[in-house]
OpenMM code with the backbone's topology and positions (N, CA, C; nanometers):
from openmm import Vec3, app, unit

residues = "UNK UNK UNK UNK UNK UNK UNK UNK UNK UNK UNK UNK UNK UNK UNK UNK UNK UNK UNK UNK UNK UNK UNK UNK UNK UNK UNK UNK UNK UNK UNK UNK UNK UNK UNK UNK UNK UNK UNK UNK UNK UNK UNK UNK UNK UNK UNK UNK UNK UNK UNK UNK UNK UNK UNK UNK UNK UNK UNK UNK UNK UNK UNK UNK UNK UNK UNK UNK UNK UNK UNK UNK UNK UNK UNK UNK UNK UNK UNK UNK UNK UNK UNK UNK UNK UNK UNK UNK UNK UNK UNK UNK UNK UNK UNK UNK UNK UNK UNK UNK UNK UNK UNK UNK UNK UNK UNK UNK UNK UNK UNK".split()
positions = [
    Vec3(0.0848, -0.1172, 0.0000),
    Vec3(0.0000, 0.0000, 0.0000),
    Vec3(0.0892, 0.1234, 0.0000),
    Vec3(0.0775, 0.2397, -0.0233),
    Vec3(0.1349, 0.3103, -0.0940),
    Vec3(0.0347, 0.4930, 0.0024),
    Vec3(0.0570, 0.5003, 0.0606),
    Vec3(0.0073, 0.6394, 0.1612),
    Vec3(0.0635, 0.7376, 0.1021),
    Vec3(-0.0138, 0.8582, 0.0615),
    Vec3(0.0346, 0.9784, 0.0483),
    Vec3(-0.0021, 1.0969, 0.1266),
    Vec3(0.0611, 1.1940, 0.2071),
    Vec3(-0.0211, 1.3004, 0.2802),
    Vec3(0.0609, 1.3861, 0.2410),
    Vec3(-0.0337, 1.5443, 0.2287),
    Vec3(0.0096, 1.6470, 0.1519),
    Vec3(-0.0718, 1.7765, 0.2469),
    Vec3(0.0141, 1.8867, 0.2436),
    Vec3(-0.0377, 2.0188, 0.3223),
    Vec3(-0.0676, 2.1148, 0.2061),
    Vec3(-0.1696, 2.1917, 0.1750),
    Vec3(-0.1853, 2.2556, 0.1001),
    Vec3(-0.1991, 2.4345, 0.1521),
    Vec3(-0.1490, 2.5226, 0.1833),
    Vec3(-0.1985, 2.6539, 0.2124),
    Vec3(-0.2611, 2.7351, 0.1362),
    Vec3(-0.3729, 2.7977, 0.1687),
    Vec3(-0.4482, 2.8225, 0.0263),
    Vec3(-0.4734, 2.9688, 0.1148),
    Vec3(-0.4905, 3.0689, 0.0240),
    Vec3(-0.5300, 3.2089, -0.0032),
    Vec3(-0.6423, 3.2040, 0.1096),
    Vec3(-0.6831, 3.2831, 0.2197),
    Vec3(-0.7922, 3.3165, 0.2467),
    Vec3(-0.9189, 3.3809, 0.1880),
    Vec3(-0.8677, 3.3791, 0.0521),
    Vec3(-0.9537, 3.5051, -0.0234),
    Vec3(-1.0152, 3.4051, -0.1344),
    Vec3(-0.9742, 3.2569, -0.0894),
    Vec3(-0.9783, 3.1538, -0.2119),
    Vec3(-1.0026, 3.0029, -0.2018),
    Vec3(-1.0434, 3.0354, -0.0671),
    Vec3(-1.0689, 2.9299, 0.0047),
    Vec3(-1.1686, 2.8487, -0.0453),
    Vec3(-1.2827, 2.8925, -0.0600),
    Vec3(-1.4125, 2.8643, -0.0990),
    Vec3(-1.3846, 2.7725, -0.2098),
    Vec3(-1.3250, 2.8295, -0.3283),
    Vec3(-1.2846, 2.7846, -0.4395),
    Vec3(-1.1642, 2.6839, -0.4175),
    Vec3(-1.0849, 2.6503, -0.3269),
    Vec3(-0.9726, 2.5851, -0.2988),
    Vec3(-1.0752, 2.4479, -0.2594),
    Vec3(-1.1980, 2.4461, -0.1673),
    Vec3(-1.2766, 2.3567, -0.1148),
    Vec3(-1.3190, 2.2873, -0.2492),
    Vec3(-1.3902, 2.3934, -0.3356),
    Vec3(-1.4732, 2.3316, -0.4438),
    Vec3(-1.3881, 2.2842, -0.5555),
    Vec3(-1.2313, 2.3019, -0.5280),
    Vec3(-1.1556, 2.1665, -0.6014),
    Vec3(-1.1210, 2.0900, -0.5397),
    Vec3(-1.1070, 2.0972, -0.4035),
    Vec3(-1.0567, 1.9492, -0.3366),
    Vec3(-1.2040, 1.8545, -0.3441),
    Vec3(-1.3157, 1.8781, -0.3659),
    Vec3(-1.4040, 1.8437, -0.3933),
    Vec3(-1.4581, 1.7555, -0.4953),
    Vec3(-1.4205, 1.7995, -0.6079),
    Vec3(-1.4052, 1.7582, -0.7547),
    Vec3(-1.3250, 1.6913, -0.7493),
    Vec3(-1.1940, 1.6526, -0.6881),
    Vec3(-1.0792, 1.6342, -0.6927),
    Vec3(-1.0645, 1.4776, -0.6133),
    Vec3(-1.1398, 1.5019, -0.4691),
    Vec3(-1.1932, 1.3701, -0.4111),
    Vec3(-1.3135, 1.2632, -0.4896),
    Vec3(-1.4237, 1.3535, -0.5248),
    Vec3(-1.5122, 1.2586, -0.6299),
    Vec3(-1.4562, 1.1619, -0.7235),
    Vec3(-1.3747, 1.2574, -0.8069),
    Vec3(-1.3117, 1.1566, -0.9573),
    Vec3(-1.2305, 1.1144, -0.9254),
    Vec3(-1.1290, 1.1277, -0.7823),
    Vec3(-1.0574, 0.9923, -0.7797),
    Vec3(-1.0699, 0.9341, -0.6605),
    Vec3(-1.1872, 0.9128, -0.5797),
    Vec3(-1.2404, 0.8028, -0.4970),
    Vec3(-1.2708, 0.6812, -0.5782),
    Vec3(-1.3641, 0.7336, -0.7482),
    Vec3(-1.3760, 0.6151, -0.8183),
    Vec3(-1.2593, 0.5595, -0.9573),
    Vec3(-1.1511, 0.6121, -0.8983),
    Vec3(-1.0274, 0.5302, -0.9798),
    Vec3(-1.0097, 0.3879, -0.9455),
    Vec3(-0.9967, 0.3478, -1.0032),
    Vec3(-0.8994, 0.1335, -0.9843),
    Vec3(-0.7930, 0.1885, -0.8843),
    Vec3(-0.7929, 0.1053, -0.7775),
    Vec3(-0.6691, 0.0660, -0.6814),
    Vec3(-0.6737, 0.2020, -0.5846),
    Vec3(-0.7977, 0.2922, -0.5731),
    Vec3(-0.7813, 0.3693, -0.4543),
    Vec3(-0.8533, 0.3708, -0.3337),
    Vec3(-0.8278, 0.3503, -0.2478),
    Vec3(-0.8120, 0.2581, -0.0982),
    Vec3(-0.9269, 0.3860, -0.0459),
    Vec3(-0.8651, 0.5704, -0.0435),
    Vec3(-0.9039, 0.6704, -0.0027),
    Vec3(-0.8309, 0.7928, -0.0133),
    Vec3(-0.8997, 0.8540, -0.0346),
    Vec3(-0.8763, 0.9681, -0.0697),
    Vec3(-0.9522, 1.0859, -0.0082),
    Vec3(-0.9099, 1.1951, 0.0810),
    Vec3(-0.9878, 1.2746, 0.1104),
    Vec3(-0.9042, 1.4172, 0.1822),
    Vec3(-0.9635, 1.5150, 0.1615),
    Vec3(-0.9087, 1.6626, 0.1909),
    Vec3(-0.9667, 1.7176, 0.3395),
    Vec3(-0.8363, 1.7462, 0.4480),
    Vec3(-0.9478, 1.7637, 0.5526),
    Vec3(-0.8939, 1.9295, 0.5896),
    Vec3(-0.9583, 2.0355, 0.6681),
    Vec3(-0.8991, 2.1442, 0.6716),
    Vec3(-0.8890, 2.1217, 0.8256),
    Vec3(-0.7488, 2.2154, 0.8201),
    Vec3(-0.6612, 2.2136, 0.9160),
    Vec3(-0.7247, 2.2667, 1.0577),
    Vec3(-0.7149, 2.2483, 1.1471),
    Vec3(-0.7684, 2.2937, 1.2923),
    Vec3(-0.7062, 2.4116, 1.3674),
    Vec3(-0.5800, 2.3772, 1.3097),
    Vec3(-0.5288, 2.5312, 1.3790),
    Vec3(-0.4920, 2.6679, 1.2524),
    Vec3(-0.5170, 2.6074, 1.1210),
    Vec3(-0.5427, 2.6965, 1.0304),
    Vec3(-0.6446, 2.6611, 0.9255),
    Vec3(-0.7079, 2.7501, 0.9138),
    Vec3(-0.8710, 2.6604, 0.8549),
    Vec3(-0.7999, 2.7377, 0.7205),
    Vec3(-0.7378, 2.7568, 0.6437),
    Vec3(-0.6435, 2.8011, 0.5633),
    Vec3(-0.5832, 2.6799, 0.5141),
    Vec3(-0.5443, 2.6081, 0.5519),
    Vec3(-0.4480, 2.5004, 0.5171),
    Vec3(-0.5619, 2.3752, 0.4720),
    Vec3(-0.5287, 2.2974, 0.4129),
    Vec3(-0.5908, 2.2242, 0.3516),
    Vec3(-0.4503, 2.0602, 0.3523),
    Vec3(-0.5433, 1.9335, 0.4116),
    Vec3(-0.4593, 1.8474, 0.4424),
    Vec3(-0.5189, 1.7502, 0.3486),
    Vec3(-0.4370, 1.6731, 0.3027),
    Vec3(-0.4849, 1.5822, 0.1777),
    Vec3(-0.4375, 1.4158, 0.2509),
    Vec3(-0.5164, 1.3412, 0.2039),
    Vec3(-0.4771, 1.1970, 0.3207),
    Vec3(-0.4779, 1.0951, 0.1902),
    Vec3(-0.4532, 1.0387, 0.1069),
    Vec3(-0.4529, 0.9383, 0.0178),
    Vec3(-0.3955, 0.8192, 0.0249),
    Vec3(-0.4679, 0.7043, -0.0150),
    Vec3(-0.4156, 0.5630, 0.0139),
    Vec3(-0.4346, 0.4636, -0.0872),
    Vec3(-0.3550, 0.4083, -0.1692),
    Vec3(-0.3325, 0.3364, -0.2850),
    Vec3(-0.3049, 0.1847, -0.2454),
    Vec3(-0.3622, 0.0902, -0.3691),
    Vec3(-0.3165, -0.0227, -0.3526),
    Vec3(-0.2024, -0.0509, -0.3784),
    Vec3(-0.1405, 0.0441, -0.5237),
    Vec3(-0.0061, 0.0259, -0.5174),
    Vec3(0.0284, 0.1533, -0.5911),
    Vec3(0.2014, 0.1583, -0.6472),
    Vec3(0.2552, 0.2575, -0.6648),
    Vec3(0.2218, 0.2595, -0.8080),
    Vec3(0.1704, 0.1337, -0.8649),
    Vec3(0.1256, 0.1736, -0.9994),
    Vec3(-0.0071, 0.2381, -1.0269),
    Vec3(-0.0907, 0.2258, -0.9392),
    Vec3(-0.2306, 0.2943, -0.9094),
    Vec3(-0.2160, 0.4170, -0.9092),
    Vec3(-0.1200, 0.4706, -0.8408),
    Vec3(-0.0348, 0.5763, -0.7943),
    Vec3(-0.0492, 0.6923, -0.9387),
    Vec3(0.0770, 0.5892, -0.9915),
    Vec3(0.1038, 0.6685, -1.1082),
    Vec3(-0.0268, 0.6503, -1.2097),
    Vec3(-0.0939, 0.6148, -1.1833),
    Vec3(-0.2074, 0.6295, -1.3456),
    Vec3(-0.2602, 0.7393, -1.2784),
    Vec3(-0.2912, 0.7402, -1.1370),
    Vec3(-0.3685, 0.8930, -1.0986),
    Vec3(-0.3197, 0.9766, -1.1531),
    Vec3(-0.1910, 1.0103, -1.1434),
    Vec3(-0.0745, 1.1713, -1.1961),
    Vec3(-0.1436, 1.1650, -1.3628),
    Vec3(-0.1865, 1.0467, -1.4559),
    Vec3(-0.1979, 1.0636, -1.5661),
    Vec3(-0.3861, 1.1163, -1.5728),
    Vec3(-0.4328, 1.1289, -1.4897),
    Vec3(-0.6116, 1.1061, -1.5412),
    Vec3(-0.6272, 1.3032, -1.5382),
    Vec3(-0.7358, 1.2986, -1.6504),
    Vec3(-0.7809, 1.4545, -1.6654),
    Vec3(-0.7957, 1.4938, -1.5496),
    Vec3(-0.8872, 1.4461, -1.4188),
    Vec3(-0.9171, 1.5133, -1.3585),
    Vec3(-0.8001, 1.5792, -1.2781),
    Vec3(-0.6925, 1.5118, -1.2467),
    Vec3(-0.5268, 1.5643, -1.1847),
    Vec3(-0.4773, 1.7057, -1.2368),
    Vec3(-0.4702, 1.6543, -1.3784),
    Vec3(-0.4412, 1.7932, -1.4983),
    Vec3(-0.5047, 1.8927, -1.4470),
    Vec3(-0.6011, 1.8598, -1.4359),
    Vec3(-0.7310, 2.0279, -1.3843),
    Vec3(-0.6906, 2.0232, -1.2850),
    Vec3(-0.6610, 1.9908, -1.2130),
    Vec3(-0.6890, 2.0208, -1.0508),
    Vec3(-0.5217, 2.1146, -1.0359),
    Vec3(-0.4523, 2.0310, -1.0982),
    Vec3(-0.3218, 2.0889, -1.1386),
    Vec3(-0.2534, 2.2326, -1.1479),
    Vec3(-0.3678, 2.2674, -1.2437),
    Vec3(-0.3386, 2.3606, -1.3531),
    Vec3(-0.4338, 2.4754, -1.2923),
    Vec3(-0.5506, 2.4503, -1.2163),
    Vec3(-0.6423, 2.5799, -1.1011),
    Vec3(-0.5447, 2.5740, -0.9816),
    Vec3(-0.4589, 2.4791, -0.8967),
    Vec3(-0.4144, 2.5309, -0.8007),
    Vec3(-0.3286, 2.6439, -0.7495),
    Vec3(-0.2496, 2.6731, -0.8614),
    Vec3(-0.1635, 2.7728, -0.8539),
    Vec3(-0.2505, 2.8854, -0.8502),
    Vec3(-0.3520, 2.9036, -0.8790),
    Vec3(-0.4550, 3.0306, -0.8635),
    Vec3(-0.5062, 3.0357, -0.6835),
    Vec3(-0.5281, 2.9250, -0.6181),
    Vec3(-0.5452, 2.9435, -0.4933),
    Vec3(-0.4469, 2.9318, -0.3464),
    Vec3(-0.3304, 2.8936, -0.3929),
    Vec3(-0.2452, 2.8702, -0.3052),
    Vec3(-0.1699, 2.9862, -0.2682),
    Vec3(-0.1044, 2.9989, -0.1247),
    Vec3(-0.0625, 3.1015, -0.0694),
    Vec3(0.0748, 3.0566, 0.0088),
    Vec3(0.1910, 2.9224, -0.0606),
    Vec3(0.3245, 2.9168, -0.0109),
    Vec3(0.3424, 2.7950, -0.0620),
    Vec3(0.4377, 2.7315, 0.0132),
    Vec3(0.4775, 2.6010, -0.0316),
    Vec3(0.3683, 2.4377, -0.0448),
    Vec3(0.3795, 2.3777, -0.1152),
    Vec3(0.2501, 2.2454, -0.1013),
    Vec3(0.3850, 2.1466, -0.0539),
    Vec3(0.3479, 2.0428, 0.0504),
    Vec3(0.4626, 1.9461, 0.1456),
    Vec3(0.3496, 1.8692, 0.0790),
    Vec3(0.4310, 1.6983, 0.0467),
    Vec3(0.4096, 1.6194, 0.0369),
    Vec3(0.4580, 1.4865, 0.1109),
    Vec3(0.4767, 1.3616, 0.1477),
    Vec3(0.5393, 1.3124, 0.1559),
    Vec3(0.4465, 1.1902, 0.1209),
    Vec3(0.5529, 1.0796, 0.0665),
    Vec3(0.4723, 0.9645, 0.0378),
    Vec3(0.5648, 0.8150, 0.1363),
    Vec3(0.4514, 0.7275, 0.1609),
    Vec3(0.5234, 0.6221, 0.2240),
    Vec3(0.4798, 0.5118, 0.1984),
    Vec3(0.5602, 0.4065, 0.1260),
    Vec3(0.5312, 0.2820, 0.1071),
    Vec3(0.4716, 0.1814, 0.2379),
    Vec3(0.3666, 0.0914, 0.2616),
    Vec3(0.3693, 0.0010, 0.3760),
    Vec3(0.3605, -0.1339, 0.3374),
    Vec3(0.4114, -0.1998, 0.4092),
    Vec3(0.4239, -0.3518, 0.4008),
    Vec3(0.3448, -0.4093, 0.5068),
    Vec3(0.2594, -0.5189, 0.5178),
    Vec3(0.2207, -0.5270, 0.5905),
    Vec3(0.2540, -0.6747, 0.6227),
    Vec3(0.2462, -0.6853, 0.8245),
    Vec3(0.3587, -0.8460, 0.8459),
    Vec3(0.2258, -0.9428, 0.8487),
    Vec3(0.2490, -1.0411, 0.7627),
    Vec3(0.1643, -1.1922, 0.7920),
    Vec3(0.1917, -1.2567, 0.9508),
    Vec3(0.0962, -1.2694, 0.9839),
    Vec3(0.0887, -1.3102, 1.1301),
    Vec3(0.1857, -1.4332, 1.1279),
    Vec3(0.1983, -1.5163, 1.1027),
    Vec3(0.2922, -1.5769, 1.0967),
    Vec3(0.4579, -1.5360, 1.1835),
    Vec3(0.4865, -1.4431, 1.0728),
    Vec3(0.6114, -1.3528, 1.0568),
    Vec3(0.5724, -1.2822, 1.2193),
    Vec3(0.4832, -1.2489, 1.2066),
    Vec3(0.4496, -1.1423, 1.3300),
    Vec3(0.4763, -1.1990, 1.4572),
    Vec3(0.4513, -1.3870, 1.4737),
    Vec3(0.4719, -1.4189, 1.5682),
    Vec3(0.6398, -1.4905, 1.5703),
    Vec3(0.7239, -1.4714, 1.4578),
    Vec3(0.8306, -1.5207, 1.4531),
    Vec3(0.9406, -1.4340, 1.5202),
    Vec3(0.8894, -1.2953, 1.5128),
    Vec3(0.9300, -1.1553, 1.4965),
    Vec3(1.0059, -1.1750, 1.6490),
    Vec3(1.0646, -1.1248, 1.6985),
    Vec3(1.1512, -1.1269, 1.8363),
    Vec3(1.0517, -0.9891, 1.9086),
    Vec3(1.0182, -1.0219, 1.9797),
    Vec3(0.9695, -0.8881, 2.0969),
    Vec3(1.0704, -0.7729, 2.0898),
    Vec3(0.9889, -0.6672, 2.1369),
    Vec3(1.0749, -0.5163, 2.1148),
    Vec3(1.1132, -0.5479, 2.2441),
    Vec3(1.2335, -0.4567, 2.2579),
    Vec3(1.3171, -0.4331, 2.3686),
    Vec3(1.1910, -0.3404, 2.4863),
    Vec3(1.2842, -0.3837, 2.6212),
    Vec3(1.2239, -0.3389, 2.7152),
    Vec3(1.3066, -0.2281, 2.8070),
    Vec3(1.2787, -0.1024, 2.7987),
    Vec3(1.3312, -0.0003, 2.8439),
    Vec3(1.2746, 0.0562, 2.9359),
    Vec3(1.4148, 0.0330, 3.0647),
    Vec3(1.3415, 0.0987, 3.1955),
    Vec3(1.3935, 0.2791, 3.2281),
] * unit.nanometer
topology = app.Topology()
chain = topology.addChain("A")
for resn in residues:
    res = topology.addResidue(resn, chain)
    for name in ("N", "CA", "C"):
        topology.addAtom(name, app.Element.getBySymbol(name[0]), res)
């Protein structure tokens, strides 16, 4: 699985319109192949900021998103609402078969 989370700062003056693409933006790719979730939440200590949470089956799912129209658009209006840098970070997960899980050595114990 394949997690992406992203900070978006958007214009106070553009907000509205920053919502009504993360909007559009969650619709057309909630119903892509291989996406787990996808959703835009606004920030609590800046209702300005805009937090993006995405979760893929894999990294090839991944990349067909970057290719679909609706990305392009969403793309190509953001630079009209944003107000600094956009942070991304992405993280691959593996997940342990119980098996493995019980083979696994216990974590250390720190007093």
């Amino acid at each position: 699985m394949i997690i992406v989370h992203g900070t978006i700062p958007v214009r106070p003056e553009c907000r509205e319109e920053a919502l009504s693409l993360a909007r559009r933006m969650t619709e057309a790719t909630q119903a892509e192949p291989g996406c787990i979730s996808y959703d835009f939440y606004v920030g609590l200590s800046d209702p300005n900021t805009l937090m993006l949470f995405q979760e893929w089956e894999s990294m090839e799912a991944l990349m067909e998103h970057f290719q679909t129209e609706h990305m392009d658009e969403f793309l190509q209006a953001l630079p009209n609402v944003v107000s600094g840098e956009i942070v991304t970070r992405r993280y691959a997960v593996q997940t342990i078969e119980e098996d493995q899980e019980e083979a696994a050595p216990p974590p250390p114990v720190i007093h």
